[in-house]
C-alpha positions as CSV (number, residue, x, y, z in Angstrom):
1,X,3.3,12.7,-6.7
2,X,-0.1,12.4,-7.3
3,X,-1.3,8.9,-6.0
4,X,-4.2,8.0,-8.5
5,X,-1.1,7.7,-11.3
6,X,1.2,6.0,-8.7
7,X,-1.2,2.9,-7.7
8,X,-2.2,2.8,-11.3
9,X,0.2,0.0,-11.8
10,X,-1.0,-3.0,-9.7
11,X,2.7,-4.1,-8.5
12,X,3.0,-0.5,-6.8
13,X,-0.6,-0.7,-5.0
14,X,0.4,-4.4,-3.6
15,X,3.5,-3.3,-2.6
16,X,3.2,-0.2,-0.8
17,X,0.0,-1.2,0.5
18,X,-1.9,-4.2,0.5
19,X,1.0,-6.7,1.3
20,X,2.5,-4.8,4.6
21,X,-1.5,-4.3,5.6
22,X,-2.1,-8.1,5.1
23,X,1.1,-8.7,7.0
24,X,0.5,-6.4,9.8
25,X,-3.3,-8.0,10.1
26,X,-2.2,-11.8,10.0
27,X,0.8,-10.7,12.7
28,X,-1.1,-8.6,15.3
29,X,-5.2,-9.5,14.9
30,X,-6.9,-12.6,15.5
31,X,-8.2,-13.1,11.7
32,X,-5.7,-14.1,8.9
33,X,-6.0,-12.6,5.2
34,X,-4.7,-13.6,2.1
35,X,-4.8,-11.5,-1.0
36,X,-6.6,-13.7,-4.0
37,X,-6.3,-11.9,-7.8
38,X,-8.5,-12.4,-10.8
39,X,-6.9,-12.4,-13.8
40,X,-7.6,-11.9,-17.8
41,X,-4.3,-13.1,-19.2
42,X,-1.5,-10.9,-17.4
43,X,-3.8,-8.4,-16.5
44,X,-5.2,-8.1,-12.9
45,X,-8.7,-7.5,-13.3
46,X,-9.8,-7.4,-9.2
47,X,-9.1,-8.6,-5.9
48,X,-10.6,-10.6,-3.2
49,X,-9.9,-11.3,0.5
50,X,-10.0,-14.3,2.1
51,X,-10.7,-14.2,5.6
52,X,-10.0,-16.6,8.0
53,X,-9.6,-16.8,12.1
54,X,-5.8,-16.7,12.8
55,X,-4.6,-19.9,14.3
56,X,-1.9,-17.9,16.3
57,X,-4.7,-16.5,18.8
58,X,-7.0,-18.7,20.4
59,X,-10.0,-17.2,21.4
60,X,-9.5,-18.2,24.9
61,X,-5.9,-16.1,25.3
62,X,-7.7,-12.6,24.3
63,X,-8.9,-10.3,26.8
């Protein structure tokens, strides 16, 4: 299936991809993401990250 058509629809993209990428970051690295949309009416018209540092790892626990 050709991918451009597939992740046309927004709801595919953040399925398949963004959400189990922003999960697998916020679970495994020291920074946390969250996934912020901009929206005209229904329509999402981009997406930005916010980043943060990841309560679950101090800095002093790393190696």
């Amino acid at each position: 299936m050709n991918d451009k058509k597939l992740y046309a629809v927004f709801s595919k993209l953040n399925q398949r991809i963004l959400k189990p990428a922003i999960y697998e970051c916020n679970e495994v690295s020291d920074i946390q993401l969250r996934l912020l949309t901009h929206r005209e009416g229904r329509k999402i018209t981009g997406v930005q990250f916010e980043v943060k540092t990841n309560p679950k790892y101090d800095q002093l626990q790393l190696p």
